[in-house]
Wavefront OBJ file of the C-alpha trace (Angstrom):
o trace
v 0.145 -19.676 4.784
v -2.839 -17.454 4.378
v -6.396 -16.557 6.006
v -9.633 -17.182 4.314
v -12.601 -15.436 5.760
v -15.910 -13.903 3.995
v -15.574 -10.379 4.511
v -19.408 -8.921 4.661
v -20.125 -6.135 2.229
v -21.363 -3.284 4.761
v -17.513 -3.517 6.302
v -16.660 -2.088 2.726
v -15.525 1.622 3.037
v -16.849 3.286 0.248
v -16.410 7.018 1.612
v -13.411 8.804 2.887
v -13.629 9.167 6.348
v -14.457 12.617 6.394
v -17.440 12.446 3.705
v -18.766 10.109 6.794
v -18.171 12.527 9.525
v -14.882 11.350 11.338
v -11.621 13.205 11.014
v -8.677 11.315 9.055
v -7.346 10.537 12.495
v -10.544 9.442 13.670
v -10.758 6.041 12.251
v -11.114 3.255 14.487
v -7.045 1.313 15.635
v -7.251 -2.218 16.395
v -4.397 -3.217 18.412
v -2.726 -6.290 18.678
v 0.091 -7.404 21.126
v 2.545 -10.362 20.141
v 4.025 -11.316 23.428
v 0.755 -11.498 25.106
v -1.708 -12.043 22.712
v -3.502 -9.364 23.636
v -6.127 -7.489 22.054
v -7.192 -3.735 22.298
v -9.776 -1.348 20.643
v -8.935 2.220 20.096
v -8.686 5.258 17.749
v -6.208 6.129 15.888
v -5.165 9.456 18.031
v -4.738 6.955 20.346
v -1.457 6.084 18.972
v 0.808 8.631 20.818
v -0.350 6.786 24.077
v 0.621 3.264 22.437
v 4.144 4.024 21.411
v 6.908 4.560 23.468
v 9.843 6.801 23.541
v 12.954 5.923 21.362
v 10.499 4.270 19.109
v 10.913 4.649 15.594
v 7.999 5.316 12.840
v 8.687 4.763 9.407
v 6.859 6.414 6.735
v 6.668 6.434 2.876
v 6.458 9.240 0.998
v 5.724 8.171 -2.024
v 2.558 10.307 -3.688
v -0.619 8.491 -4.880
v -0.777 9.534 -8.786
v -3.987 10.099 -10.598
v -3.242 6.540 -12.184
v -6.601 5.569 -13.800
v -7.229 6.677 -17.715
v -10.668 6.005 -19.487
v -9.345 5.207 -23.152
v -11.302 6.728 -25.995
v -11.351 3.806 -28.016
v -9.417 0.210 -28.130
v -7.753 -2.294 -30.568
v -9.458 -4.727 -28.092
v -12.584 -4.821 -29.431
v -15.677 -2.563 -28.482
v -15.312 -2.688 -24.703
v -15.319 0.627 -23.281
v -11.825 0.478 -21.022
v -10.178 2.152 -18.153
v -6.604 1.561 -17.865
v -4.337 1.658 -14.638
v -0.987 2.459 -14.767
v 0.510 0.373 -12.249
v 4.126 1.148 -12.826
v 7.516 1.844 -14.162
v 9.936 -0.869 -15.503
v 13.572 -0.597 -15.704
v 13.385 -0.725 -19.393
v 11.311 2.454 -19.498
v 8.100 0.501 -20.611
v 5.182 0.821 -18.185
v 2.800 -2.293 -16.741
v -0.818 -1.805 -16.937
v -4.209 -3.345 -16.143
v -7.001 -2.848 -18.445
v -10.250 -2.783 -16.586
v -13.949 -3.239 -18.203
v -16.397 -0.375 -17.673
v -19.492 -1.617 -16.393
v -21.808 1.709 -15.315
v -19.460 3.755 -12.351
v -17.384 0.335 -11.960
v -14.467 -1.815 -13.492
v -13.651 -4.639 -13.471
v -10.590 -7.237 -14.665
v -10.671 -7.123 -18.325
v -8.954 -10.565 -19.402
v -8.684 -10.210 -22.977
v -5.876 -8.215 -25.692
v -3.425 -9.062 -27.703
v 0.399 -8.004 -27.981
v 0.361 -5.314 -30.680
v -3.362 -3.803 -29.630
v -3.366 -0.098 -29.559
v -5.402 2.098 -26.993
v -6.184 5.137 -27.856
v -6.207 7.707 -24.774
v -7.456 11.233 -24.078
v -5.309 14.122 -25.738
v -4.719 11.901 -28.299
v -1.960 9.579 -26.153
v -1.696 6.098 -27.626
v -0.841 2.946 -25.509
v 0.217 0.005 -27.357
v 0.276 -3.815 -25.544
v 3.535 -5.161 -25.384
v 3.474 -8.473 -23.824
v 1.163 -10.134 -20.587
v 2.885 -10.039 -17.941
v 0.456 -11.615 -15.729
v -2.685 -12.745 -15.502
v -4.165 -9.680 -15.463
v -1.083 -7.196 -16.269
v 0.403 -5.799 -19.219
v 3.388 -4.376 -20.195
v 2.826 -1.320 -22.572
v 4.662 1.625 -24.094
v 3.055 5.112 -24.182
v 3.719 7.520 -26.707
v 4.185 10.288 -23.824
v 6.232 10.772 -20.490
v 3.624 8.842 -18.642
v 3.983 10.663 -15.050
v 3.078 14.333 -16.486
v 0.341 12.832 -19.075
v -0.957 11.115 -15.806
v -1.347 14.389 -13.759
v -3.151 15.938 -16.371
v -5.506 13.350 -17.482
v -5.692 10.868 -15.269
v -7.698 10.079 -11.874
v -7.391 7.915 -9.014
v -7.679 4.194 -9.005
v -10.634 3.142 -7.335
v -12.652 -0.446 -7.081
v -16.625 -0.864 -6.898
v -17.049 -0.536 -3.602
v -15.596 3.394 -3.514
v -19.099 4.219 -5.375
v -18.099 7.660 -6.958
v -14.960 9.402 -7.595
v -13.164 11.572 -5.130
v -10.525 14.090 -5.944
v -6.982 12.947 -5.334
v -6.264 15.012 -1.957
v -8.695 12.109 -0.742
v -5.616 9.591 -1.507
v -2.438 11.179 -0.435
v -0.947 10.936 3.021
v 0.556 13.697 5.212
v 3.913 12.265 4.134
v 3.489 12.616 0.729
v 6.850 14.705 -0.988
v 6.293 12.962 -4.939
v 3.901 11.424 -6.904
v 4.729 8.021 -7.892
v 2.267 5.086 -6.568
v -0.609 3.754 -8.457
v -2.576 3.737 -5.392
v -2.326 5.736 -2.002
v 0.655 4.128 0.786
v -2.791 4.026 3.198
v -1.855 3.004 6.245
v -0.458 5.991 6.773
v -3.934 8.153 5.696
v -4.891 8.509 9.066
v -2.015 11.011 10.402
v -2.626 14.071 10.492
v -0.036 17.016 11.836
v -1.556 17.153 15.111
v -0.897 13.444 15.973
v 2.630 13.548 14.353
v 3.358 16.916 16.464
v 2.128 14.621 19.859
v 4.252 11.479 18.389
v 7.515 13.889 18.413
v 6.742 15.485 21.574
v 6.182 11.707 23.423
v 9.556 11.357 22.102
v 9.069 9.130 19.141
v 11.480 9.843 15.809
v 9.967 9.339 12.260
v 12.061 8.741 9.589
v 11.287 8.625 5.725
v 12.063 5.984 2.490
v 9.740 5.811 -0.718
v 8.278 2.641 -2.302
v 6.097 3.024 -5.117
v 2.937 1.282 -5.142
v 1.257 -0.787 -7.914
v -2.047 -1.686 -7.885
v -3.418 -3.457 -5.533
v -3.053 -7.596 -5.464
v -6.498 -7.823 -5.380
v -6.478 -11.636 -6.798
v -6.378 -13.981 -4.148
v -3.038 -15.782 -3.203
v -1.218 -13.359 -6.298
v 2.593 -12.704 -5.446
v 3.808 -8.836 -5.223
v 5.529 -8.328 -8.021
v 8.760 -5.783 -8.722
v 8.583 -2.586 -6.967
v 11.132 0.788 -6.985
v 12.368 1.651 -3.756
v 14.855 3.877 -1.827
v 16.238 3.558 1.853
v 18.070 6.464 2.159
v 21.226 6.134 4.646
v 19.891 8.637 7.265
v 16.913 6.609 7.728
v 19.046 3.503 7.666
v 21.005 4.798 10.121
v 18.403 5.758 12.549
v 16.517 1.994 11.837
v 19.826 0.764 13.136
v 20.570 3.153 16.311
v 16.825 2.658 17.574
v 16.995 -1.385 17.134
v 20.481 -0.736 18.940
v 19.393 0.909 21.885
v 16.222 -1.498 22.618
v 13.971 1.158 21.163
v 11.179 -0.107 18.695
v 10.778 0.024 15.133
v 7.265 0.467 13.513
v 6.880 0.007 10.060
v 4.034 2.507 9.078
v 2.806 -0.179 5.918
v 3.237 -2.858 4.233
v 5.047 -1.304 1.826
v 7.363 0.248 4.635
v 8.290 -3.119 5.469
v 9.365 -4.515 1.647
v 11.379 -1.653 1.848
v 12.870 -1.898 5.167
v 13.184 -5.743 4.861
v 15.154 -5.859 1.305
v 17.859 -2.896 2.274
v 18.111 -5.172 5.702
v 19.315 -7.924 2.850
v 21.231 -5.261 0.817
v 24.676 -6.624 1.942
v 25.258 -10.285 1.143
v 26.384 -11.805 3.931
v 25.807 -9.408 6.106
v 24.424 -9.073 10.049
v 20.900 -7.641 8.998
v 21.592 -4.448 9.651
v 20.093 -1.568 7.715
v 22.053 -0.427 4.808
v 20.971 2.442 2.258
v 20.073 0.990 -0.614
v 17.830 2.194 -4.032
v 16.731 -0.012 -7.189
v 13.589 -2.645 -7.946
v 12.125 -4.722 -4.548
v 11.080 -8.582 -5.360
v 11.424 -9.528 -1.904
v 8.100 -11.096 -0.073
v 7.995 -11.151 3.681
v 6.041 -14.238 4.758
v 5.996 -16.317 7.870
v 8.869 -18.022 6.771
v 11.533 -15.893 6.263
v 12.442 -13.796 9.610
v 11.777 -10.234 10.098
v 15.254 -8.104 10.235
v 14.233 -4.422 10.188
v 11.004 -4.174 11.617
v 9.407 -4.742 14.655
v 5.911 -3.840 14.453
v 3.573 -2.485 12.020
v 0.713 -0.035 11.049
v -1.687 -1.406 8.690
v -4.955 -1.386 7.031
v -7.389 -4.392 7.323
v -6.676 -6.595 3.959
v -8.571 -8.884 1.467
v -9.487 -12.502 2.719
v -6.588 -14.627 1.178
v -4.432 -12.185 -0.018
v -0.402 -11.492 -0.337
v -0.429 -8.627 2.245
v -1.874 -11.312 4.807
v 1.405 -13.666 5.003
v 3.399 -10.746 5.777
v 0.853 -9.435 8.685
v 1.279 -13.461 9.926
v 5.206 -12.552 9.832
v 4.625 -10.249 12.899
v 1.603 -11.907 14.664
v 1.364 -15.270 13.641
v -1.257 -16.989 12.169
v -3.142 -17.707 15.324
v -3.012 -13.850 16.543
v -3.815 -12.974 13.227
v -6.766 -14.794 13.083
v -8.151 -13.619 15.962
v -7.462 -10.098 15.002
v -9.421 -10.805 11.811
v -12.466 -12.408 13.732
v -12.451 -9.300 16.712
v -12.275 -7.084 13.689
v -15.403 -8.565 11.507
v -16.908 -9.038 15.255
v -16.762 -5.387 15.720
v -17.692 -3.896 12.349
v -14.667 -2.775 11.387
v -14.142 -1.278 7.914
v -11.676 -2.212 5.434
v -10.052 -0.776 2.284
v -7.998 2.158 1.982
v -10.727 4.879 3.244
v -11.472 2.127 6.387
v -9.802 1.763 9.857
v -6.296 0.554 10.688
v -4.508 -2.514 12.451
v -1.097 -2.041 14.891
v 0.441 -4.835 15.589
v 3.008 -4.344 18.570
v 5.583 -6.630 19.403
l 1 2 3 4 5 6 7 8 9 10 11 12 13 14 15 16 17 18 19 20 21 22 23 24 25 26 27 28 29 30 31 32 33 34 35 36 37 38 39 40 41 42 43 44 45 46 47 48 49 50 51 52 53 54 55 56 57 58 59 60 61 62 63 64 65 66 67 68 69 70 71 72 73 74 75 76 77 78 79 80 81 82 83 84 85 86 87 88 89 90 91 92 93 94 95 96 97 98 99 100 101 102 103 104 105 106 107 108 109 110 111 112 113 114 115 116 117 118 119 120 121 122 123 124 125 126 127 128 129 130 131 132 133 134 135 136 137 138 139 140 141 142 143 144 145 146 147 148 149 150 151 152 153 154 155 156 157 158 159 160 161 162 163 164 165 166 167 168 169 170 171 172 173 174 175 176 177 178 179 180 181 182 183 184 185 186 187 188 189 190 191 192 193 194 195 196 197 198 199 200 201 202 203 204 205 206 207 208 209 210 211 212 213 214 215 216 217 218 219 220 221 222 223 224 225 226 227 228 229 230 231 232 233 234 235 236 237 238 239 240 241 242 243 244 245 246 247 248 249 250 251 252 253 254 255 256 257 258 259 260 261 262 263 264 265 266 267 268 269 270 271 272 273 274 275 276 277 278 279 280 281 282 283 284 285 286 287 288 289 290 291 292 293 294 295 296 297 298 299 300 301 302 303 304 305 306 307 308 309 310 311 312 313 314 315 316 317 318 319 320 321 322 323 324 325 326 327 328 329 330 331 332 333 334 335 336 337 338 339 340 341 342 343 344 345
């Protein structure tokens, strides 16, 4: 199950909030409400007023990585290229998508061949392995890829984010270590002064790491293998809140994978929380239940794409769709420098 909608160019955030004139926590919060079907407009330092005490906010802090490289020159031919680094594998290799200059834009570049060699600034050379899918690539660089990334790389961004923006524009408040392809964004919008009035109200926050790839921006593509870590305080506290009738709210998507596998960690188990560390395949859809989370924070997504079965997990599609028409309806803006979704139980 899935949504299909035409989402209308001018709801494209191509600015960071701020470069438009509205603080980080200034963004616009639509709010939906699964028991009654209700639907709310706010902002997003409206949030403290939404939650409740004993709730429970889960953040990752995984940091956004400069994780776009524009190669020198290619074994692929004469196509000027920009590679993202998407992420580790477990065999130390790397996966990759090689993107097409076209002017200040990329876009999917479908051609290579196992064996090509790309040559990379400070003369770093990334050779094709094997496809991994349709439009990824598993490589090997000659150089520890993290530290070549900091110092050559910059952050992913798609056509509609019209010029570059330095990477402070891409990391979150919660941000500890630098490790995702592209920024955990649903949590962009907190800022210190909304997490201060979160504490006081009585709500806890507690922290795991997922790190991103890049984005499924294909429609109806599967997430693919992600690292992860639940450490056991914050599996602990997942556990007391859901215990004593408090709330858990998954602040992302990626939250939720998280939350969702180390819920799964123990076979056989009562779907409680258990720590748990390693590579994430698991896809929350509709279909399989929800044993960790209970609401979620999240940005407004792609018409038909991955992160939309596992928003229908928590609203259903009917709720969701509404959500989706209130949202176009209302000129929200999408993307990672647009406005935000909570959906309450």
């Amino acid at each position: 199950m899935t949504i299909d909608f035409t989402l209308p160019a001018e709801l494209e955030a191509h600015d960071p909030p701020e470069a438009r004139g509205t603080p980080r926590d200034g963004v616009r919060m639509l709010v939906s409400r699964g028991t009654t079907g209700q639907l709310s407009h706010h902002r997003f330092t409206d949030l403290p007023e939404l939650l409740l005490p004993g709730d429970l906010v889960v953040v990752n802090t995984s940091g956004t990585l400069p994780a776009a490289v524009r190669a020198v020159s290619t074994g692929t031919g004469a196509v000027p290229l920009t590679v993202h680094f998407s992420g580790p594998r477990p065999d130390g290799g790397w996966l990759v998508e090689l993107r097409a200059r076209r002017g200040p834009a990329t876009v999917p570049y479908p051609d290579g061949n196992p064996g090509d060699r790309v040559e990379l600034p400070g003369g770093a050379v990334l050779t094709l392995n094997e496809r991994v899918t349709g439009r990824l690539w598993h490589t090997r660089l000659a150089a520890a890829v993290v530290p070549y990334l900091l110092r050559h790389g910059v952050p992913i961004r798609y056509s509609y984010v019209q010029q570059d923006w330095p990477l402070a524009a891409y990391q979150t408040v919660f941000a500890t270590r630098p490790g995702s392809a592209e920024m955990p964004s649903a949590s962009r919008p907190f800022t210190p002064e909304v997490v201060t009035r979160l504490v006081s109200r009585g709500v806890t926050f507690a922290p795991l790491t997922l790190d991103t790839g890049v984005s499924s921006l294909e429609g109806d593509e599967e997430p693919y293998p992600e690292p992860f870590d639940v450490p056991p305080a914050t599996a602990r506290l997942v556990n007391l809140t859901r215990r004593t009738g408090g709330r858990v709210i998954a602040a992302g998507t990626t939250v939720v994978r998280a939350l969702e596998t180390a819920a799964r960690a123990e076979p056989g188990g009562d779907g409680m929380v258990a720590a748990a560390a390693g590579w994430t395949s698991h896809v929350v859809t509709p279909e399989v239940p929800l044993l960790a989370a209970d609401g979620l924070l999240t940005g407004l997504h792609e018409p038909r794409s991955s992160h939309l079965r596992m928003l229908a997990a928590f609203a259903g599609p009917g709720l969701l769709g509404r959500c989706y028409e209130a949202a176009i309806e209302q000129r929200y803006l999408w993307h990672e420098f647009g406005d935000v979704h909570l959906i309450l139980p």
